[in-house]
Structure formats: C-alpha cells, structure tokens
N, C-alpha and C positions, 0 to 999 in steps of 0.2 A: 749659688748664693754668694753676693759680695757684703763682708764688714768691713765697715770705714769706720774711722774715728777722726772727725774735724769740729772745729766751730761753727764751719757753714753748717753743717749737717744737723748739726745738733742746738741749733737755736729754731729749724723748721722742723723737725721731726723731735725733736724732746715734747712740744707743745702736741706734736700728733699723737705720740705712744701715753704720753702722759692721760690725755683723754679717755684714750683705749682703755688706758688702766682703771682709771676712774669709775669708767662702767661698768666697766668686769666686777670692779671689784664692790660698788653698789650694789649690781646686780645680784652677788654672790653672799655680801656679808649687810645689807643694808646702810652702809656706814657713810656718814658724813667727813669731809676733811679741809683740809688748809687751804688758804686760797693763796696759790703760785702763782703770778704775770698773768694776772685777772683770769684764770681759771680756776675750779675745782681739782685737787688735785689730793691725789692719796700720799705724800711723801711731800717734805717742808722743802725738797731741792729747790737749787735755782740754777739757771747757763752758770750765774757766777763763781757757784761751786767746781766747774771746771776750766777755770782759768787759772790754776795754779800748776806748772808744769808735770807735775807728778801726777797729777788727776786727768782722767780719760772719761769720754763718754760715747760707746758704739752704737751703731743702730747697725741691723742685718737688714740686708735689701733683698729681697727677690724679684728681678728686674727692675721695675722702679716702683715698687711695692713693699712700705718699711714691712719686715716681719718681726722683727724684736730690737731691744734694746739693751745694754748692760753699762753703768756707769762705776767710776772707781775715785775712791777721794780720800787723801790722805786722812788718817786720826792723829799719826804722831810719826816718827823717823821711820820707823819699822810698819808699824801697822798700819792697812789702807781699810775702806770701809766697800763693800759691794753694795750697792745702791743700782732700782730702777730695772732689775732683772725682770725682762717680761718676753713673752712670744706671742704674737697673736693665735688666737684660737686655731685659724684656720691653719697655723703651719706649723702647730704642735706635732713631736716623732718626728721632722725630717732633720734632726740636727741640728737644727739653729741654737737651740742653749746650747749644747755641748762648744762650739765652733766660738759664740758669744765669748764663754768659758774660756776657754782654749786662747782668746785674743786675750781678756784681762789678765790672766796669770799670767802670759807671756811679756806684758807691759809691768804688771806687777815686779816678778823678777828683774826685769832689765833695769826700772828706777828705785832698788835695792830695799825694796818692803819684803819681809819675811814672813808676814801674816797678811790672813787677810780674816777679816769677818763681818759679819752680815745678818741683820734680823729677818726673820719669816715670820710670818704669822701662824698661830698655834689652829688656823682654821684652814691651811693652804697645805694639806699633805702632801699632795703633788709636787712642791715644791721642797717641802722637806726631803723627801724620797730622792730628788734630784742634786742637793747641796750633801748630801749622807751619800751616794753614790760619786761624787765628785772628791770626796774625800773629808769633807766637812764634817766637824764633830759638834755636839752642843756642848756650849760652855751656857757658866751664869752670866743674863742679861746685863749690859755694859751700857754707860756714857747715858743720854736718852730715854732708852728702852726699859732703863734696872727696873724701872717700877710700874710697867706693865705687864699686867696678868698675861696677856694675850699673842706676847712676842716671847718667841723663842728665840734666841742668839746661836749663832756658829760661827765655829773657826776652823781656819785651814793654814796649818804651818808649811810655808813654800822651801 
C-alpha cells in the first residue's frame, strides 16, 4: 500500500473517491447532497479547501488502484477538521484507515494542530467503532453540524 498526499493526486482521485462515496452512501442511506465540481457529492469540499498549507488530502493506492481517502483542514490555530475518510469496500480490514490515520495525525502534529475533529454520521457505526478505537471521543456537534440530528461529532486531543 502507498499513501501520497499531492495536488496532482487529489484533483484526479478526490473526484474518483468522492463518487465512490456518493454511492455507497445513496446506496446505504437514500440521501441526496451538494453538488461539488459538477458532481453529486456527500460533503460541501472542494481541491480548494486544500490549498492552504496546513491542510492535506491522501488517497491510499494499492498499486494503481485508489483504495481510500482521508483529507485534513484547518478550523482555527489549534484545531483541524478530518474530512472525506473513506476505504473502498473491497479493501476494507487490510489497514488502509488505520495507515490513512496514522498519515493525518502525523501531518497534524508536525503543523502544530492539537486537536483534531470530525463528524460521522449517527447511521455509519462502522465508522464510529473506528474513530472510538482510534482514540476519538464524542463531543457536542460544532460549527456546521450543531444542528443536525444525524451527526455525531468527535475529537481527538493530539
């Protein structure tokens, strides 16, 4: 498994994963969402949310086959936001989040963000179990999120 984190990468593979996502997560929850760089996409991002040097966006390859994704974007000095965490189906359990994981916090740390946190959705258990394993605790919904039913919020003090 190689994670990169570039511009190149992530102006042709944001638009791949992001589709990914969108099905899955139709698929899964019925739901309609934003329209991003003339697609359908579950999350308001855009490339230009990582142009700011303190924000990162990885995709995991396995050979030349995106297998996930994890983006990072500043909220304020201290706190960054986890955005865009996804693994495709097929290559869920071989460690790709964890590794994802393991890139962001280590870029986290190094451009002196002390938190980090991140909405789930209150219908994605799997992914709860995964950010509660990773050390992530639930705080009250922040910024965004406050006022939906349906998002959980977590943080993780680095």
């Amino acid at each position: 498994m190689i994670i990169t984190s570039c511009h190149q990468i992530l102006l042709l593979d944001y638009k791949i994963h992001i589709q990914i996502q969108h099905g899955q997560c139709l698929t899964r929850y019925g739901m309609k969402f934003n329209v991003v760089m003339n697609i359908t996409a579950p999350t308001d991002m855009h490339p230009d949310d990582f142009t700011n040097p303190r924000a990162a966006f990885w995709v995991a390859m396995v050979q030349d086959t995106p297998a996930g994704s994890i983006g990072l974007m500043p909220l304020s000095q201290d706190i960054a936001d986890l955005n865009a965490m996804y693994v495709s189906p097929e290559f869920r359990g071989a460690g790709i989040a964890q590794g994802l994981m393991q890139a962001l916090e280590e870029h986290a740390r190094q451009h002196c963000f002390t938190v980090i946190r991140l909405r789930a959705g209150s219908q994605q258990p799997e992914a709860v179990r995964f950010y509660e394993k990773m050390g992530f605790n639930r705080i009250p919904c922040f910024g965004k999120y406050a006022e939906s039913s349906n998002s959980w919020c977590f943080e993780k003090q680095l």
